[in-house]
C-alpha positions in Angstrom: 156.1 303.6 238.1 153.5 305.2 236.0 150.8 302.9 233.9 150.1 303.4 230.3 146.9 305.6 230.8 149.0 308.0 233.5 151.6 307.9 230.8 149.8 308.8 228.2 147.9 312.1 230.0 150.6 313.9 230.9 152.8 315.5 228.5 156.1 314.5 227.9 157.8 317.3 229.7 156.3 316.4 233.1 158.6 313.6 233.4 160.7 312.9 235.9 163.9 310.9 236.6 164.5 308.9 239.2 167.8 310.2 239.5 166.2 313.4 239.3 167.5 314.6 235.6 164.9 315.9 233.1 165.2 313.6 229.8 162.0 315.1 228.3 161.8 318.3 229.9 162.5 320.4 226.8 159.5 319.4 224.3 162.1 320.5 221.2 164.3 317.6 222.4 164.2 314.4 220.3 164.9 311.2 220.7 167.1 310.2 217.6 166.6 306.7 217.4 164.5 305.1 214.8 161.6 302.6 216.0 161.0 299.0 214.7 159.4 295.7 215.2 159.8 292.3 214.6 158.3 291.0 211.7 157.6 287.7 213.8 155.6 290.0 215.6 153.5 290.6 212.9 150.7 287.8 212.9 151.9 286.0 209.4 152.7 288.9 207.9 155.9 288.1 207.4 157.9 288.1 204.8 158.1 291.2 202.0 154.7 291.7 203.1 156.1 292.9 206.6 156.7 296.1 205.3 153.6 297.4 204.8 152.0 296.0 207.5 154.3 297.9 209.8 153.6 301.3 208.0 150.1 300.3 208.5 150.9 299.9 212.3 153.2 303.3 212.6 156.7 301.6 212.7 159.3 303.1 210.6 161.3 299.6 210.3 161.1 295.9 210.4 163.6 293.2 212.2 163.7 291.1 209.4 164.2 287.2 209.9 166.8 285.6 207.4 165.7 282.0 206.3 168.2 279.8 204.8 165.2 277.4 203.5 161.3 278.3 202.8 159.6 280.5 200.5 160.6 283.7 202.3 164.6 282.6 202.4 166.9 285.5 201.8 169.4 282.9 200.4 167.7 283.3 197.5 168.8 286.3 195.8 165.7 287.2 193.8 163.3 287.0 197.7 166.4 289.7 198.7 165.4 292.4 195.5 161.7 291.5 196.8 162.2 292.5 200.2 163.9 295.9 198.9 161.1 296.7 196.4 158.4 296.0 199.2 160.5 298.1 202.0 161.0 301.0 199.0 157.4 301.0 198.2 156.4 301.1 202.1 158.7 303.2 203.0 160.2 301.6 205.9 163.6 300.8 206.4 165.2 297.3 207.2 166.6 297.8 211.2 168.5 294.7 211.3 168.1 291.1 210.3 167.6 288.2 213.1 168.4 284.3 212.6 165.9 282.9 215.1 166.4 279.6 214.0 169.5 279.4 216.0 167.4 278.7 219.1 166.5 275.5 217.9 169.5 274.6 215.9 172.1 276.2 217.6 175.4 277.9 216.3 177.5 275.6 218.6 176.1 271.8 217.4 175.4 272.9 213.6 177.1 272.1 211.2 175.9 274.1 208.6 175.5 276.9 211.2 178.3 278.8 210.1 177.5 278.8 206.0 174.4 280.4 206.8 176.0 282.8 209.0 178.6 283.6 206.1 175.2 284.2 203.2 173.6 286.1 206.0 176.6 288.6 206.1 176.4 288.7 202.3 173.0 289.3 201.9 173.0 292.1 204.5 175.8 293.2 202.3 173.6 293.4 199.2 170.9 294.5 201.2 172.7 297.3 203.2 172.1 296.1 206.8 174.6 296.7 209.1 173.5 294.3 211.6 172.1 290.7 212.2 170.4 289.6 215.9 172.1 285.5 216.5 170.1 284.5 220.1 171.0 281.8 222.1 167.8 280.9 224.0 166.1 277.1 223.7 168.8 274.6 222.7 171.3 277.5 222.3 170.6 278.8 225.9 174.5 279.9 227.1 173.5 279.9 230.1 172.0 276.4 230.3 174.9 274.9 228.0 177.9 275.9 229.5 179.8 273.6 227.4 179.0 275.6 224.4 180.8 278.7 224.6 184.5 277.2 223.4 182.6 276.3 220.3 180.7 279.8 219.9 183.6 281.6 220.3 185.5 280.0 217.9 183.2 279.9 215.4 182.7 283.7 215.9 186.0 283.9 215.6 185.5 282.9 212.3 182.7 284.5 211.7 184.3 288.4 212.8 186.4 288.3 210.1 184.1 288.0 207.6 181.9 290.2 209.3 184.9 292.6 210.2 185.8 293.2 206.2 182.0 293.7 205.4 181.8 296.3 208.2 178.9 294.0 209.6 177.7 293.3 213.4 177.3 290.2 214.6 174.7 290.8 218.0 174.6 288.0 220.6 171.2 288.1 222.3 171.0 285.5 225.2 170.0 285.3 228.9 174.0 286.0 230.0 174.4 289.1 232.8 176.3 292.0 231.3 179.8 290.7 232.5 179.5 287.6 230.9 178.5 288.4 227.5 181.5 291.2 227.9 183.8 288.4 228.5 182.8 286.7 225.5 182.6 289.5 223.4 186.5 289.9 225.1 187.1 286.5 224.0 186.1 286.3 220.7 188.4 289.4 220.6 186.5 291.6 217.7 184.8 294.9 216.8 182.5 293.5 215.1 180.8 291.3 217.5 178.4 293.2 219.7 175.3 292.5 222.3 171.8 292.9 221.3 170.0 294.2 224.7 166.6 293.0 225.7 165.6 294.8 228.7 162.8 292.2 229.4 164.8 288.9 229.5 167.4 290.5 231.2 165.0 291.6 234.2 163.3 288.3 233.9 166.9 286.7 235.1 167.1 289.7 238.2 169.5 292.0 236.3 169.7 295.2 237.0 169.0 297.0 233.2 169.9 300.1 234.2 173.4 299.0 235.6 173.7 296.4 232.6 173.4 299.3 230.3 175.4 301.9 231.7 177.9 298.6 231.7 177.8 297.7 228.4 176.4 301.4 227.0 180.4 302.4 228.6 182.2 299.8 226.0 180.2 300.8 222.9 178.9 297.1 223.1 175.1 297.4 222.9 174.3 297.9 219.1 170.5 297.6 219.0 167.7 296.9 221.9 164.7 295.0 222.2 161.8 297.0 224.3 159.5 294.3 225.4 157.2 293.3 227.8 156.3 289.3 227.8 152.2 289.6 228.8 151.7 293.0 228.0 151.8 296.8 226.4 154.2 298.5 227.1 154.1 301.1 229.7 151.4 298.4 231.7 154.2 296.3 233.2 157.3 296.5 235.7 159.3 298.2 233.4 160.2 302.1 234.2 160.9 303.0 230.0 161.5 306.2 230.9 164.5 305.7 232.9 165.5 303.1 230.1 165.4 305.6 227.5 167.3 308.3 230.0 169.8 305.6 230.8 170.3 304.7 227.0 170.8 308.5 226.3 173.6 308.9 228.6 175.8 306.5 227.2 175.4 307.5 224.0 173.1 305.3 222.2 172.9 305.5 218.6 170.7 302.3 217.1 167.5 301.5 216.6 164.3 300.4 219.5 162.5 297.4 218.2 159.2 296.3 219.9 159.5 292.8 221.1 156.4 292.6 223.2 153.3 291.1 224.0 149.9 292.0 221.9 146.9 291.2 224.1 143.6 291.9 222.5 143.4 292.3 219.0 147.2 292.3 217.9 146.8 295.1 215.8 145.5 297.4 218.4 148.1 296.6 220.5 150.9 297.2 218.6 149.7 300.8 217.1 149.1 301.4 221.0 153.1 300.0 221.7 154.7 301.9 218.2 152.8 305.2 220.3 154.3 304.6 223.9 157.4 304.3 222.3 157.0 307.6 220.2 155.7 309.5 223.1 158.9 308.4 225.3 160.7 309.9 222.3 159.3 313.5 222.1 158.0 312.2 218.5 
């Protein structure tokens, strides 16, 4: 496993797999995929002012967090036309939304849970996003709360119909190995509920990534990832991107890679030096 500076001086074609396959051998091939970052991320530049700061940073699109309450809330139909004319203006796209606030009131317990689900799927509707992160970490932890997943599943039940006649994605994001959050995708029986991968949490819990996304990468089931690294840049962990991005490749990835990872230093710095590992891993 290289470090970030051994990354960085050696060109992208000197890379080698470690099952011995070239991904960036040829320097015309591209990566396809689009890079983002969360806009919590962003230092309290949140909101429509995300946008821009991204640009600023070298991302080409922001995880946005939907708000059912606050002065950022895209229940509010007039912050939605806001958060288009700043994206427009910046000209960086909208990757996905995210409702982090399920981590503290989860999806299972809340009653009003599902309502904001339901404006979420209609604001991504007005908004042309195709896909919304809903974690279960904190209170929401599936792992830790067992008891939950009856509740979650039918509620997503629910929830897939909607999302299945808006031609929406609803992502589950939790600590679950690859075979259990199959067999609750399974259970909730729908195309429109998918995983949202985070190769750092899921190594934090002794996964294998590589074998969790060849796992989930065969059933079409991993709709957008999470590149992160909890205490540092990327490239300066445990974390072999390279075979990441070779492994995503060969089952046919199509969505987007947000950075969701540490900033040590000045945040800014940090970030512009993440947005450029990425785009180096991508031939970009």
């Amino acid at each position: 496993m290289k470090t970030r500076r051994e990354f960085l001086s050696i060109a992208a074609g000197s890379f080698l797999l470690a099952d011995a396959a070239v991904l960036l051998g040829d320097e015309k091939k591209k990566m396809p995929w689009k890079i983002g970052i969360c806009d919590w991320d962003l230092r309290g530049s949140g909101g429509a002012n995300s946008f821009a700061v991204a640009k600023e940073l070298g991302f080409e699109g922001v995880q946005v967090s939907y708000h059912p309450e606050g002065p950022d809330s895209l229940m509010d139909r007039a912050n939605r036309a806001k958060f288009l004319t700043a994206a427009k203006g910046a000209d960086v796209e909208i990757a996905s939304f995210a409702m982090g606030l399920f981590n503290g009131r989860p999806l299972a317990t809340t009653a009003e849970a599902e309502g904001w689900v339901v404006d979420c799927l209609n604001a991504m509707d007005e908004m042309n996003v195709s896909r919304v992160l809903m974690p279960f970490f904190g209170e929401a932890d599936v792992l830790e709360h067992k008891d939950h997943w009856p509740l979650i599943v039918e509620k997503l039940k629910r929830l897939a119909v909607i999302a299945e006649k808006k031609k929406k994605v609803l992502a589950i994001e939790s600590y679950l190995s690859a075979e259990d959050s199959i067999k609750m995708v399974d259970a909730v029986g729908s195309d429109a509920v998918k995983v949202y991968y985070d190769v750092r949490n899921s190594l934090n819990k002794n996964y294998d990534i590589f074998r969790e996304i060849e796992l989930l990468g065969s059933k079409k089931l991993i709709c957008e990832i999470h590149f992160k690294e909890d205490s540092c840049r990327l490239g300066d962990g445990n974390i072999d991107f390279v075979k990441v991005c070779a492994t995503l490749e060969k089952v046919g990835y199509e969505g987007w890679v947000v950075v969701e990872s540490a900033a040590p230093g000045n945040w800014k710095e940090s970030q512009i030096a993440n947005v450029q590992f990425v785009k180096k891993l991508l031939s970009r």
